[in-house]
N, C-alpha and C positions, 0 to 999 in steps of 0.2 A: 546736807542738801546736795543732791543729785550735780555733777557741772554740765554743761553746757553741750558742752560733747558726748557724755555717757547718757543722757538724756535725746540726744541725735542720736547713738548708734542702737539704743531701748527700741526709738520709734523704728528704726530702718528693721529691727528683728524681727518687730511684729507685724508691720507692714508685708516681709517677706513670708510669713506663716509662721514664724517663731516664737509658737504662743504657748511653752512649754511652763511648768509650776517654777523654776529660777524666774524667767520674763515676766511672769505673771505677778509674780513675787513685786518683784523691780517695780512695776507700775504702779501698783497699792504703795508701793513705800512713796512714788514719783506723785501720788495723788493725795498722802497725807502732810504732804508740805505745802499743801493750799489752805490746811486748815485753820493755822493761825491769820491769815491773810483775811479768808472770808470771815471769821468771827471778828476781825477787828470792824470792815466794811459793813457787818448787818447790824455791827451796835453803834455806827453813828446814823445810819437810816431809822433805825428805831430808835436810840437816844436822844439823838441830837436834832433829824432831821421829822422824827413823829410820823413817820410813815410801818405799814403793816407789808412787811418782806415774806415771801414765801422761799425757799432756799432747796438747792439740792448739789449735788456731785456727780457728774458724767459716768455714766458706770465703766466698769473695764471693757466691759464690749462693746459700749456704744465707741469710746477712743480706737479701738483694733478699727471697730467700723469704718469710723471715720478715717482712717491712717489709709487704708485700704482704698475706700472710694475717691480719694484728693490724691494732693501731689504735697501737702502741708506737713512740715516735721512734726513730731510731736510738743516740740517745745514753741511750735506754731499756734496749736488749739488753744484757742483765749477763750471756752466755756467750761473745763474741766471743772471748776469751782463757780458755780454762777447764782443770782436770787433773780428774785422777780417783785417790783411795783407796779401796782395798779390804779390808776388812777383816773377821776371824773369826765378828763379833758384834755384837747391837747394843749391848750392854755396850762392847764395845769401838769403837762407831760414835761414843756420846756420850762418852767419854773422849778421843777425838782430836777429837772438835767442842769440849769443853771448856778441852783444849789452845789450839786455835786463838786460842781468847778472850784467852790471856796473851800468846801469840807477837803476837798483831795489832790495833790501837786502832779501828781504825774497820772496825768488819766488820759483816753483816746474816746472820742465820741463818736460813732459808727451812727448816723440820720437815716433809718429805713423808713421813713416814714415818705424821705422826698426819693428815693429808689429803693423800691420794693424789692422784695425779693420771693419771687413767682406770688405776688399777692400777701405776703407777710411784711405785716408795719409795725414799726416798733422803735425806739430809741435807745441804743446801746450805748452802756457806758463801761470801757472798759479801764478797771482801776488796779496801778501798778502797787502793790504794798508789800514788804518785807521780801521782795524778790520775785513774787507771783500775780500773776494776776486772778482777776476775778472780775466776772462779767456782771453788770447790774443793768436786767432788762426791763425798760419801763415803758410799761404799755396802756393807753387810755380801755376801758373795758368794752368799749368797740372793738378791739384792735387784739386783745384779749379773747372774745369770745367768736371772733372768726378764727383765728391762732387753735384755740379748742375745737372747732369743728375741721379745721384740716388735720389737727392731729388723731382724730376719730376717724377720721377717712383714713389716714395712713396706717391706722390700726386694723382696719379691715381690709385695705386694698394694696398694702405694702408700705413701707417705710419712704419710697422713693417717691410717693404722692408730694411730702414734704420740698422736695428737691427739682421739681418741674417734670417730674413722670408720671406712672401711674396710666388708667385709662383717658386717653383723652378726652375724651365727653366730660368726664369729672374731672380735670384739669382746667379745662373751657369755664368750665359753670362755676367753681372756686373763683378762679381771676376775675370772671364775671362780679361775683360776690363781694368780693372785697372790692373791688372799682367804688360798686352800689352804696357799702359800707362807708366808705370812705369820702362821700359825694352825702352821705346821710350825715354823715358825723360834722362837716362842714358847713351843710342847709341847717345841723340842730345851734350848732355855735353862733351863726348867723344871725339865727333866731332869737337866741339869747340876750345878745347883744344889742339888736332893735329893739327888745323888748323893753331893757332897762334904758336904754334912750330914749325912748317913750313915754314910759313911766315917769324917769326924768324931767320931760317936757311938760308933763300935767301936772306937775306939783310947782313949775316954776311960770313965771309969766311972760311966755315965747308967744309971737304973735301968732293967730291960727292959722294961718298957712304954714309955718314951721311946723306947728303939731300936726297940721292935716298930713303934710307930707312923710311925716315919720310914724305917721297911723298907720300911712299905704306899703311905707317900708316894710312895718311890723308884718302887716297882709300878707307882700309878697312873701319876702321870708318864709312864712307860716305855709303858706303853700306848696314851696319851692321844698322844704322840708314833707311835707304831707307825701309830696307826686316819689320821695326819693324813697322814703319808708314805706310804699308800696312793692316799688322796686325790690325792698329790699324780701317784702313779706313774699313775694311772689317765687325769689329764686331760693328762699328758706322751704319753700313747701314744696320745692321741687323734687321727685323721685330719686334723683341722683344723689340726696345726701340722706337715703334710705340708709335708717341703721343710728344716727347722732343722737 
């Protein structure tokens, strides 16, 4: 394993344009020491924890990339090794992050969900094992398939759409989007949960004022949801994300 320091002066070579076949070399060797780590990490998601991981490895040039555009050592990037779950809800988002906490001792929890980042939501869990880390990004499939549509956008309009660049107009109408998304996913949970308080109320014997009022709840709800999933259809079918 790489130390701590030849791992600092790798990143400083390549950051400086030192992206010769020895450095290049150095970094494939720098990135196959993550592999024990992540195959330990996606066989208790899927073993232990019964969730469906999707998985990959940063490539050499997205790292150069990245070393280039930051100020972050290389022994800084905490997604070199990273998976991805997805899952129904954010109910169900912070129940497999609070999972994680039993399954693993030394992990760090990054909440984008409650600070976005330029309109990307998500719950980072980063987990320290046999020396390396490895990132386990868990996404409700809200939160997932705006994630998909920025990353088509930065396929077509540069890489830096990601990062708060790109054409402004389509920057604007992204953030827009995800606000809407995010304001949808929240009216749908709402809804949910009237619902089955509802349900609840008609099968037990609550006086009917009780029920009546948690009929009206259900209503609003239902509504509040309806006016946000418009919002959301409107800026879906908007010209600006011509091409997804």
């Amino acid at each position: 394993m790489l130390s701590n320091s030849r791992v600092t002066k790798l990143g400083d070579l390549l950051r400086g344009g030192y992206d010769d076949a020895s450095t290049l070399t150095e970094l494939e060797e720098y990135r196959s020491e993550f592999i024990p780590s992540y195959n330990y990490v996606v066989r208790v998601l899927q073993e232990k924890l019964y969730l469906s991981v999707t998985g990959r490895f940063k490539s050499t040039l997205s790292i150069i990339e990245k070393l280039r555009r930051s100020s972050s050592r290389l022994a800084q990037i905490q997604d070199i090794a990273g998976c991805r779950v997805v899952v129904a809800s954010t109910m169900e988002q912070r129940r497999v992050t609070d999972s994680l906490r039993q399954w693993f001792l030394d992990i760090r929890i990054v909440d984008r969900t409650i600070d976005s980042s330029h309109g990307y939501r998500a719950i980072h869990v980063l987990v320290k094992h046999g020396g390396r880390t490895v990132e386990v990004q868990i996404r409700t499939m809200i939160q997932n398939f705006w994630a998909s549509i920025s990353e088509k956008m930065a396929d077509i309009h540069g890489q830096e759409v990601k990062y708060g660049g790109g054409p402004p107009d389509l920057q604007e109408h992204l953030l827009f989007l995800a606000e809407s998304f995010e304001v949808a996913e929240r009216a749908n949970e709402d809804y949910a949960k009237a619902t089955v308080r509802f349900n609840s109320a008609r099968k037990a014997a609550v006086p009917n004022s009780v029920w009546k009022a948690l009929r009206e709840e259900k209503a609003d709800a239902k509504k509040r949801f309806d006016t946000s999933m418009r919002q959301v259809s409107r800026l879906l079918s908007s010209d600006k994300l011509r091409g997804i």
